[in-house]
Backbone as a printed PyTorch tensor [residue, N CA C, xyz], in Angstrom:
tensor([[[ -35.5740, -182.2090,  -28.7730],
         [ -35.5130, -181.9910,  -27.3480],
         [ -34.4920, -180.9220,  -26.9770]],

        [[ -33.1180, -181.2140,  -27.6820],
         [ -32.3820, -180.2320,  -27.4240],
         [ -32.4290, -178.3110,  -27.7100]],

        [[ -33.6300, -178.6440,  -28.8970],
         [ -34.4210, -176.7670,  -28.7720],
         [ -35.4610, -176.5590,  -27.6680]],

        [[ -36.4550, -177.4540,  -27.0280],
         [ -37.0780, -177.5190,  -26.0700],
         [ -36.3260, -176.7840,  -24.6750]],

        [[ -35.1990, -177.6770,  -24.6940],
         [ -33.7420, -177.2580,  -23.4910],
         [ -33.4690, -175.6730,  -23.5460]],

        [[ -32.7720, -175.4650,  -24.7650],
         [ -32.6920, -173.8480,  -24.7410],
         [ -33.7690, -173.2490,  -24.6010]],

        [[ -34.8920, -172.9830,  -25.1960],
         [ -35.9710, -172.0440,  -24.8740],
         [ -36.1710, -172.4250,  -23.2370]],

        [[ -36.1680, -173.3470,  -23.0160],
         [ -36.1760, -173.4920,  -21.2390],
         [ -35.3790, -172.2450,  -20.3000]],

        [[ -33.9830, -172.7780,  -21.3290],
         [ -32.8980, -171.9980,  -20.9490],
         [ -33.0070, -170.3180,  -20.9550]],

        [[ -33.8970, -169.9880,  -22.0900],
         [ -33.7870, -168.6100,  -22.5920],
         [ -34.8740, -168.2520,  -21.6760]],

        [[ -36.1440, -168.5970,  -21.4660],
         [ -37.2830, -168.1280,  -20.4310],
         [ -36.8000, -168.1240,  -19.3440]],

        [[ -35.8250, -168.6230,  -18.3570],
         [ -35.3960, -168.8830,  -17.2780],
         [ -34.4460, -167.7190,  -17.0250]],

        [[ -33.7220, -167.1590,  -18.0970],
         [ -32.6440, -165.9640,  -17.8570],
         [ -33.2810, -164.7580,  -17.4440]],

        [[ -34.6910, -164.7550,  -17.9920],
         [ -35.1370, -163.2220,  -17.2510],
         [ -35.4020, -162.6880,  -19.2730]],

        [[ -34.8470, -162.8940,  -20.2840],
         [ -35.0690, -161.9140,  -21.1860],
         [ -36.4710, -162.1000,  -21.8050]],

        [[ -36.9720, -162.8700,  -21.6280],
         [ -38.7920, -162.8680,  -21.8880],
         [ -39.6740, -161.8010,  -21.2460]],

        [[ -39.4450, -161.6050,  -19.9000],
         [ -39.9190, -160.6130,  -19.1620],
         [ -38.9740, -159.3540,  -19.3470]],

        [[ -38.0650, -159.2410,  -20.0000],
         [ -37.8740, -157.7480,  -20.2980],
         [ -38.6370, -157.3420,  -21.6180]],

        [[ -38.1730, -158.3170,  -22.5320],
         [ -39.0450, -158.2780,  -23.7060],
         [ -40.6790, -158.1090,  -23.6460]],

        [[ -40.9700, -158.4330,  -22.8850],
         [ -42.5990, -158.6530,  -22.5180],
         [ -43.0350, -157.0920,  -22.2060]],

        [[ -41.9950, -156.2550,  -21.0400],
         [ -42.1380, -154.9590,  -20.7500],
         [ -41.7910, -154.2160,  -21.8230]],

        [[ -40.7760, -154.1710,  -22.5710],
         [ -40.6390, -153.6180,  -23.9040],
         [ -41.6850, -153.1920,  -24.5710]],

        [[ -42.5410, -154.8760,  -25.0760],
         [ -43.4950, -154.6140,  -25.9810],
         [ -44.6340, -153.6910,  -25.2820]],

        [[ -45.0230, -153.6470,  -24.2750],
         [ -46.2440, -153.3570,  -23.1380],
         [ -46.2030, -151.7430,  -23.6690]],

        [[ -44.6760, -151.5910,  -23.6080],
         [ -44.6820, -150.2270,  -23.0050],
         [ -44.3360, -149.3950,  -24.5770]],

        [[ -44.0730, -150.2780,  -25.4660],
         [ -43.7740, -150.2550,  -26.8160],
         [ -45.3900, -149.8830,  -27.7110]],

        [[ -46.3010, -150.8010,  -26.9770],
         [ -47.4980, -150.5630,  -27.6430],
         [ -48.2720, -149.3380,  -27.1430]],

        [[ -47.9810, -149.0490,  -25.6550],
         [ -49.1960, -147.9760,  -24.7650],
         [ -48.1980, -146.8570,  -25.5080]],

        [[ -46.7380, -146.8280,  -25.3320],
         [ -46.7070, -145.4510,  -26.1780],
         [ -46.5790, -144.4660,  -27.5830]],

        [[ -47.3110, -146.1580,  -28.3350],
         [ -47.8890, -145.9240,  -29.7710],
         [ -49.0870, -145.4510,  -29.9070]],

        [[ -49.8070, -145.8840,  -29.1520],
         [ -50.9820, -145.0470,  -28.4840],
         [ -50.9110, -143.7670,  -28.7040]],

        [[ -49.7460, -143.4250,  -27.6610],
         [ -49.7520, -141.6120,  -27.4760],
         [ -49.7580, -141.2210,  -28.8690]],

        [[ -48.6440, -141.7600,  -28.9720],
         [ -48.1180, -141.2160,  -30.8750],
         [ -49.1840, -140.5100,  -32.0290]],

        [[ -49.5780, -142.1870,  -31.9910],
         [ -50.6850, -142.0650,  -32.3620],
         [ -52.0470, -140.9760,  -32.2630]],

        [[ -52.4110, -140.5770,  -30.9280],
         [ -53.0850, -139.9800,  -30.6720],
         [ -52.6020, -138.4070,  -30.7450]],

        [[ -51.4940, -138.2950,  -30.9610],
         [ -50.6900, -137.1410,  -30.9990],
         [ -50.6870, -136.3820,  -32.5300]],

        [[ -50.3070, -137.8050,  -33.0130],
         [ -50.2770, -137.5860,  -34.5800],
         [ -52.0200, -137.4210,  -35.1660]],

        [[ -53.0520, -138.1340,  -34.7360],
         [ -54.3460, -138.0940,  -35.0150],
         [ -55.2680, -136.6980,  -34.7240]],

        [[ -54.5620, -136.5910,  -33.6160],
         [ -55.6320, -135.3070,  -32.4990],
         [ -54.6070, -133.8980,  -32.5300]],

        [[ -53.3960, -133.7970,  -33.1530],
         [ -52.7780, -132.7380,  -33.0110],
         [ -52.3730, -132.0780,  -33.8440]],

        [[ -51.4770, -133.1070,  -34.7130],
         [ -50.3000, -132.6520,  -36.0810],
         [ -51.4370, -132.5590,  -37.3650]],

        [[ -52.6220, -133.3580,  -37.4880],
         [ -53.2690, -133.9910,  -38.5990],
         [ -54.2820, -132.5050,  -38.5650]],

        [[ -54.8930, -132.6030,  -37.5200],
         [ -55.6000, -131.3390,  -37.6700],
         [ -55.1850, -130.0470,  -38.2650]],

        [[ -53.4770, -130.1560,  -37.0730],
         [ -53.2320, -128.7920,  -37.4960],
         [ -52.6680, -128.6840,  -39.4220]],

        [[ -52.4100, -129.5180,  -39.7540],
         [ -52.0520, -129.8200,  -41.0760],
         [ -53.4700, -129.7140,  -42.0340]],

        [[ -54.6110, -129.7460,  -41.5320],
         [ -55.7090, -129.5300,  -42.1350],
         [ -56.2070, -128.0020,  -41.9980]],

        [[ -55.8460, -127.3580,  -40.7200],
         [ -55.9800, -126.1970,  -40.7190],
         [ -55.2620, -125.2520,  -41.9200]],

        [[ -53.6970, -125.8890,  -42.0490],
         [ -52.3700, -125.1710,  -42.6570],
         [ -53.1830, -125.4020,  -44.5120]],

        [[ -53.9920, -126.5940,  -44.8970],
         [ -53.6480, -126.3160,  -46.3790],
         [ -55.6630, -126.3060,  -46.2810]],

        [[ -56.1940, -126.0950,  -45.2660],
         [ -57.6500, -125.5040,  -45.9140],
         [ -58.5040, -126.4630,  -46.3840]],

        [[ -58.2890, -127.9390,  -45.5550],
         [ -59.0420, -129.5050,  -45.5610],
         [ -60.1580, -128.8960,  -44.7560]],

        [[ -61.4110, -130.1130,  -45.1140],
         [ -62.5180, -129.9840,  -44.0240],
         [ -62.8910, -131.3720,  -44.0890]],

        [[ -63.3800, -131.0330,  -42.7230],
         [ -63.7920, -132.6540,  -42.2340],
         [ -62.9240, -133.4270,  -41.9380]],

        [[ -62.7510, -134.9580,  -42.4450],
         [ -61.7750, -135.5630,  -42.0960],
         [ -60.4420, -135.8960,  -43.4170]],

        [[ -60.5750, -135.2940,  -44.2310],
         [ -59.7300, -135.2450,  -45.2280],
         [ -59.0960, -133.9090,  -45.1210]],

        [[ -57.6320, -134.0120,  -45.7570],
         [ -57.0580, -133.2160,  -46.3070],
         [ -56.7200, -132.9170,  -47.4820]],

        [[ -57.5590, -131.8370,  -47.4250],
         [ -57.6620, -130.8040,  -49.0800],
         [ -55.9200, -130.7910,  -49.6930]],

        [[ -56.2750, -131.9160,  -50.7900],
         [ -55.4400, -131.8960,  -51.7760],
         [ -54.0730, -132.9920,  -51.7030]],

        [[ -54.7850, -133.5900,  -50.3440],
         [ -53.7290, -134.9780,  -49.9050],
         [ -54.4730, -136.4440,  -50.1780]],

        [[ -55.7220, -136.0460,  -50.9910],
         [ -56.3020, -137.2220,  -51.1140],
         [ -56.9450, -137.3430,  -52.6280]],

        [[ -56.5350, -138.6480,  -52.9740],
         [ -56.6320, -138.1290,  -54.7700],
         [ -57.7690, -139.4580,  -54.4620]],

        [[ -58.9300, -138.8220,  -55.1000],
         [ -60.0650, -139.9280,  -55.5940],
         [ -60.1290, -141.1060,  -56.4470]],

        [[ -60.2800, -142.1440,  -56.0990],
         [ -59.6100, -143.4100,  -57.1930],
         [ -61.5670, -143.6240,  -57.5120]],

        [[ -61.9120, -143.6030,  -58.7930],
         [ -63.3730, -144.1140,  -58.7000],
         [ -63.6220, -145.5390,  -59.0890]],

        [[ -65.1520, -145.6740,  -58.6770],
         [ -65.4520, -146.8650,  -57.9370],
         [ -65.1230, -147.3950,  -56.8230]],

        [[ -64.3430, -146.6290,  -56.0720],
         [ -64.1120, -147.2300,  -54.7390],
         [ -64.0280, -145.9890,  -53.3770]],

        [[ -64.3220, -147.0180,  -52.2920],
         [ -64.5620, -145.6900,  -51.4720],
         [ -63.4900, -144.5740,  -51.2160]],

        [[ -62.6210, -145.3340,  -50.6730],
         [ -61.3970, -144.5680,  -50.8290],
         [ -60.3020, -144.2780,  -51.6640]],

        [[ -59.5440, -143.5440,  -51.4680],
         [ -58.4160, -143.0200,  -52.4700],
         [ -57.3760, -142.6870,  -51.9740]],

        [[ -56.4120, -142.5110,  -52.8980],
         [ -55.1060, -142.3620,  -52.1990],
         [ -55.0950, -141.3760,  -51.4750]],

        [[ -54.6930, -141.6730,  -50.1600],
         [ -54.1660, -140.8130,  -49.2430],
         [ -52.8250, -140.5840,  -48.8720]],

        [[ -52.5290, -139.6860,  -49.0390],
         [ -51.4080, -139.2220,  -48.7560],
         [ -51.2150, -138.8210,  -47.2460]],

        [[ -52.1100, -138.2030,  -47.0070],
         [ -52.2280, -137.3600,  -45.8380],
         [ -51.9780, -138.6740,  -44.5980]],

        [[ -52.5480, -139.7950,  -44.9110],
         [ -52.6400, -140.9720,  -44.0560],
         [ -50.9400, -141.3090,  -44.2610]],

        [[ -50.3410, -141.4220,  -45.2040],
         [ -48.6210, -141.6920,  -45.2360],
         [ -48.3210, -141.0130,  -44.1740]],

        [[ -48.2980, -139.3620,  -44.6450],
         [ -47.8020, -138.3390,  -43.9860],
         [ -47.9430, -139.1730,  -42.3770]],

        [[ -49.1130, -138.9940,  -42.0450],
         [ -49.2140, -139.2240,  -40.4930],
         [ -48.5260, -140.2970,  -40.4770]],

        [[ -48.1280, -141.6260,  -40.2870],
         [ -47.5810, -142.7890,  -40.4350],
         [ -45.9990, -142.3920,  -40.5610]],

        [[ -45.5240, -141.4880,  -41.1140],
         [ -44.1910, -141.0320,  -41.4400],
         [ -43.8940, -140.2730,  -39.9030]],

        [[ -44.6330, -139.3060,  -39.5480],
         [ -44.5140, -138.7890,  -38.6790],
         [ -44.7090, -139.5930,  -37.4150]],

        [[ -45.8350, -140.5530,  -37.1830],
         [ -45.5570, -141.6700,  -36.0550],
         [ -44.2010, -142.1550,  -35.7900]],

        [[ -43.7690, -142.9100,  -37.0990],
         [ -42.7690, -143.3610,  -37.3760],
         [ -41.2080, -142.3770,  -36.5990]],

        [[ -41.0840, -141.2810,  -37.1610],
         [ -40.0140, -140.3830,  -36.7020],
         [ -39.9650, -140.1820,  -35.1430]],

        [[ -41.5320, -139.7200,  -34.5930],
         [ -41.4980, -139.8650,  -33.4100],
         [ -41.5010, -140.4840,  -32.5260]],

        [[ -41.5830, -141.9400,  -32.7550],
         [ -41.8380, -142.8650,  -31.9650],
         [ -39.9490, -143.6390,  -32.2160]],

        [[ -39.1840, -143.4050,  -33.5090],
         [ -37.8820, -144.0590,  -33.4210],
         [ -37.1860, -143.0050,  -32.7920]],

        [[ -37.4860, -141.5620,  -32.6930],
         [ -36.8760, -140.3910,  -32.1530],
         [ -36.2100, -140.8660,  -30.5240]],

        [[ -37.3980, -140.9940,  -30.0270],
         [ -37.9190, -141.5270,  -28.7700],
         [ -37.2590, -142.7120,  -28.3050]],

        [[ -36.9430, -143.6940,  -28.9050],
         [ -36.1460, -144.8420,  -28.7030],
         [ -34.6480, -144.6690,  -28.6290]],

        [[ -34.5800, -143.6290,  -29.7830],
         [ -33.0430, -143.1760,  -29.5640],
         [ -32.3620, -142.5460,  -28.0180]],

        [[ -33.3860, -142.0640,  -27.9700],
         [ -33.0980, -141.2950,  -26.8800],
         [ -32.6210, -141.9340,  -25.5010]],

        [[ -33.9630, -143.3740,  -25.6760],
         [ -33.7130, -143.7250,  -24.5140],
         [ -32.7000, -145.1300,  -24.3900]],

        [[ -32.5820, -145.1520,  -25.8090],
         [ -31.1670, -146.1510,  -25.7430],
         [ -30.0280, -145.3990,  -25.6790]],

        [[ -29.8170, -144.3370,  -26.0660],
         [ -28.6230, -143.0940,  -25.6760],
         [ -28.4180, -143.1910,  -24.0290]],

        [[ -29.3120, -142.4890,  -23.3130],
         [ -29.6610, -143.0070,  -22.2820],
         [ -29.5150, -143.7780,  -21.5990]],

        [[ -29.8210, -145.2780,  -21.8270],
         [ -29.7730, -146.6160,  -20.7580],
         [ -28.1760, -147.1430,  -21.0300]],

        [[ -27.6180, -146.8490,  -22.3680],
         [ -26.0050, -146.9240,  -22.3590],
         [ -25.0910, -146.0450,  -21.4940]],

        [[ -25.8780, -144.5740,  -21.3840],
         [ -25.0130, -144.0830,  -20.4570],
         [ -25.2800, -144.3420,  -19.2440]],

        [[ -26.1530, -144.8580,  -18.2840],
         [ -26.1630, -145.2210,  -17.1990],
         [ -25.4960, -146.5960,  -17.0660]],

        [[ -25.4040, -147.4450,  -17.9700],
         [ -25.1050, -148.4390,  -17.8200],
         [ -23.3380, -148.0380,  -17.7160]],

        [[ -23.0860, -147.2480,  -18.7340],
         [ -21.3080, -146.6500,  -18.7930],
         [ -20.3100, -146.2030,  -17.2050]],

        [[ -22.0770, -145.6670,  -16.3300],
         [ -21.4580, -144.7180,  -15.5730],
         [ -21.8320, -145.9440,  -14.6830]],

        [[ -22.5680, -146.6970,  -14.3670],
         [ -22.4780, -147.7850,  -13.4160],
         [ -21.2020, -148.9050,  -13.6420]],

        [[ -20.9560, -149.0340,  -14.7740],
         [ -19.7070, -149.8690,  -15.1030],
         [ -18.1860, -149.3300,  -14.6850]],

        [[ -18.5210, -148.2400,  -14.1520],
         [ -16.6490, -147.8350,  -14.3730],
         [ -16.3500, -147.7380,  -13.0560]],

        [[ -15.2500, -148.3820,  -12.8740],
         [ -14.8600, -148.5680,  -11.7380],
         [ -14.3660, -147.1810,  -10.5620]],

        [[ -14.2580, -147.0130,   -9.3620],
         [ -14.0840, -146.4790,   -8.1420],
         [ -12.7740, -146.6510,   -7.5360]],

        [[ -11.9030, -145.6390,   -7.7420],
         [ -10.7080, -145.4270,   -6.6610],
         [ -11.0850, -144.9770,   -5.3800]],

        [[ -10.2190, -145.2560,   -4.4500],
         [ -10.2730, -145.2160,   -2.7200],
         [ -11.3170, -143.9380,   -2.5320]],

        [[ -10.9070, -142.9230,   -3.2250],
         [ -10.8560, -141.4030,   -3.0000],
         [ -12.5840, -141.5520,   -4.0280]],

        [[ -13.0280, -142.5370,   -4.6230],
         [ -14.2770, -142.0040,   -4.6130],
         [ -14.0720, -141.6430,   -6.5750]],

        [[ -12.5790, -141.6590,   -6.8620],
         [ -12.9730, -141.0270,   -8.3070],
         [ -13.1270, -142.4470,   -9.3660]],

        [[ -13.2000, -141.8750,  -10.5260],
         [ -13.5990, -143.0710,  -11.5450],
         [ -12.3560, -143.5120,  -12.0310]],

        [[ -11.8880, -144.4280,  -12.4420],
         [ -10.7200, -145.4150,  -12.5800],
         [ -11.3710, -145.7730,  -14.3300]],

        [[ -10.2270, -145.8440,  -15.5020],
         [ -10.5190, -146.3400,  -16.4000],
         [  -9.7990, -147.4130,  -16.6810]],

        [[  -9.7100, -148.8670,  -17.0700],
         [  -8.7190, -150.2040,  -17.1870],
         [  -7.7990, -149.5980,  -18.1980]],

        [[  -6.7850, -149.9330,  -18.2180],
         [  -5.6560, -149.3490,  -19.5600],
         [  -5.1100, -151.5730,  -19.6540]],

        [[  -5.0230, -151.4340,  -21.0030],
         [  -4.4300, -152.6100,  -21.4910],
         [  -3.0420, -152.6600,  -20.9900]],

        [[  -2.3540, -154.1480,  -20.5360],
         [  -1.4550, -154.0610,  -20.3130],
         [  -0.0870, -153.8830,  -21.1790]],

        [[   0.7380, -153.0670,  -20.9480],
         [   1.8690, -153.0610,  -21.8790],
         [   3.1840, -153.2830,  -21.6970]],

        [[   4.1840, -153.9420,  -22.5520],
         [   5.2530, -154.3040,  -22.4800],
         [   6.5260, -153.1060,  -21.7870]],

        [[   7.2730, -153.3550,  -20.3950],
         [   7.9930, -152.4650,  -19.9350],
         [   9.4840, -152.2760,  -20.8050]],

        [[   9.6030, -152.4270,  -22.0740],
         [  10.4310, -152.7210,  -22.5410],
         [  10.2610, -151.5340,  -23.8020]],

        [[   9.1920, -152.1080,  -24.5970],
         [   8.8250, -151.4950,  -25.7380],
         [   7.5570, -150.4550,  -25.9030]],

        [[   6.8210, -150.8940,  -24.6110],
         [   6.3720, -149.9340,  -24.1300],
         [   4.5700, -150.4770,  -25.1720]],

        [[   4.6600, -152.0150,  -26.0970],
         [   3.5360, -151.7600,  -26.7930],
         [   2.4810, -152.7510,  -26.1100]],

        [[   1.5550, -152.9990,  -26.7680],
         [   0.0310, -153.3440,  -26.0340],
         [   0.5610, -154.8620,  -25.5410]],

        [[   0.2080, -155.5000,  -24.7670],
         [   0.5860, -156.8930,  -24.5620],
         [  -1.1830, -157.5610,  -24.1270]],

        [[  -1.5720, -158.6190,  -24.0810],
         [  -2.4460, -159.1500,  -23.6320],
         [  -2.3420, -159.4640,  -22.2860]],

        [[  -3.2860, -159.4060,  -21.8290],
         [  -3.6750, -159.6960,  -20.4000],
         [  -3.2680, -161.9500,  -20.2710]],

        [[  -2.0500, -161.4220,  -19.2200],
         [  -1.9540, -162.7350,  -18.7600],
         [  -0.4220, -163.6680,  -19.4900]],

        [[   0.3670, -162.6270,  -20.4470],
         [   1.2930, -162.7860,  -21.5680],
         [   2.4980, -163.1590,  -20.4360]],

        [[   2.9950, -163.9010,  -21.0960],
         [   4.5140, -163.4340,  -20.1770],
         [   5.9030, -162.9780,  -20.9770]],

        [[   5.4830, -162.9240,  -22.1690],
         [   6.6480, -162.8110,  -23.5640],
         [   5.4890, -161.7330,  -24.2780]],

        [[   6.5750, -160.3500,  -24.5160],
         [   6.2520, -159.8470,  -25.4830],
         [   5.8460, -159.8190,  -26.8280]],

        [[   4.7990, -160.0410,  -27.5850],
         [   4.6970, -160.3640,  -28.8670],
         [   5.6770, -159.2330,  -29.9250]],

        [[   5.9350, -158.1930,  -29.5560],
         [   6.5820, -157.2390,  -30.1830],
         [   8.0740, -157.1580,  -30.2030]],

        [[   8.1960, -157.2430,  -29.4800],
         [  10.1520, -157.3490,  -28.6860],
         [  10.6390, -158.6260,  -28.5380]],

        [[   9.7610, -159.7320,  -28.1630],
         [  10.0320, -160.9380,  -27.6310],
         [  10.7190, -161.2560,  -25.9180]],

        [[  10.9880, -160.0740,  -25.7150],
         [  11.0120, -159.6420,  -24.2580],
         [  10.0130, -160.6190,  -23.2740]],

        [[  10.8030, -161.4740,  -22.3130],
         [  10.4550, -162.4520,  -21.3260],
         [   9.7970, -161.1220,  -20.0300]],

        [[   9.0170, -160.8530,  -19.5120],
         [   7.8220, -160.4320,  -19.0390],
         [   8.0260, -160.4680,  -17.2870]],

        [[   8.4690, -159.2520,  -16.5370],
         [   8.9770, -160.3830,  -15.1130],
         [   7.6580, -160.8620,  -14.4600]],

        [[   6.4540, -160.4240,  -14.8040],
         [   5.1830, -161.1900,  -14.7240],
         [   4.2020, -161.0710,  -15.5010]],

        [[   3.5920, -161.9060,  -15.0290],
         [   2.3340, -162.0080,  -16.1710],
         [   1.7180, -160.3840,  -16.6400]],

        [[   1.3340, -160.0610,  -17.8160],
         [   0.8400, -158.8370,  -17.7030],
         [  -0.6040, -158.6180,  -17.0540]],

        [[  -0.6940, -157.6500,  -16.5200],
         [  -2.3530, -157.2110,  -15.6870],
         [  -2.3560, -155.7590,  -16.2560]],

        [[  -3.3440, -155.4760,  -16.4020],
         [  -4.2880, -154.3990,  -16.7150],
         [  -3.9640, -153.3990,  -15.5190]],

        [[  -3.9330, -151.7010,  -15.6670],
         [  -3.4530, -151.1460,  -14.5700],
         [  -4.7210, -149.6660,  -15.1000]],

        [[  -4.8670, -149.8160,  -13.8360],
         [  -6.0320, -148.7470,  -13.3800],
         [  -5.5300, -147.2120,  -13.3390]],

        [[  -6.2790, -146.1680,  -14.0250],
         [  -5.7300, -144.5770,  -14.4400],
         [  -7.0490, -143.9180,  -13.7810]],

        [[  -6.4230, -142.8990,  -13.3560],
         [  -7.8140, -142.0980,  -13.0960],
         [  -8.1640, -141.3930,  -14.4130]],

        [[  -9.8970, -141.2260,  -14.7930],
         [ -10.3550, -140.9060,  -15.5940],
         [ -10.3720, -139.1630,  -15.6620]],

        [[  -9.3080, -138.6950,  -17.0800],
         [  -9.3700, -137.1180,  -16.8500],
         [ -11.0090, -136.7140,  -17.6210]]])
């Protein structure tokens, strides 16, 4: 019952329906890829080594008794899906981190960006934790709790 509870828990947060758009949009633009790699790169790669039809001359070694044979040419494309389609992901996880970076950082009066600086000991001058009242470094008694102090971002 108590795994019943969490998956309750986990469908209810919202990450099923992001995941759900992920895959949607994960599969329609394998599609393209696909069709990119099928209808564009493959041809022109049949043009480049002098294939006809639907094989490529000298990427496909005949195995007998059976219909088909090793293809290479079929890797190739699959390699190239592959590159372009993780290319593409990079990008847009590069991407959704930096919007997420530039929505996260905080706003001074004046409109500019503020970065948190760790709090530090006025004594020794080194990192202290948020909320300390004794220096871990110096042993220095703290005249308040330490807080985190806001810099404008150069």
């Amino acid at each position: 019952m108590k795994i019943i509870k969490e998956f309750r828990e986990f469908i209810n947060r919202g990450n099923v329906m992001d995941m759900a758009v992920g895959v949607i949009i994960g599969a329609a633009f394998t599609a393209i890829i696909t069709s990119l790699t099928n209808d564009i790169i493959n041809p022109f790669i049949k043009l480049i080594t002098g294939g006809q039809g639907t094989e490529v001359a000298g990427l496909t070694i005949p195995v007998p008794g059976t219909e088909n044979g090793i293809d290479f040419g079929a890797f190739i494309s699959a390699i190239i899906n592959f590159l372009i389609v993780a290319w593409v992901v990079f990008i847009m996880v590069k991407a959704f981190n930096k919007m997420k970076d530039q929505g996260s950082k905080i706003r001074g009066k004046n409109g500019e960006a503020l970065e948190e600086k760790a709090p530090t000991c006025p004594y020794c001058l080194e990192e202290v934790l948020e909320g300390a009242t004794r220096c871990p470094h110096c042993a220095a008694e703290l005249p308040a709790p330490a807080e985190p102090t806001f810099e404008p971002v150069k």
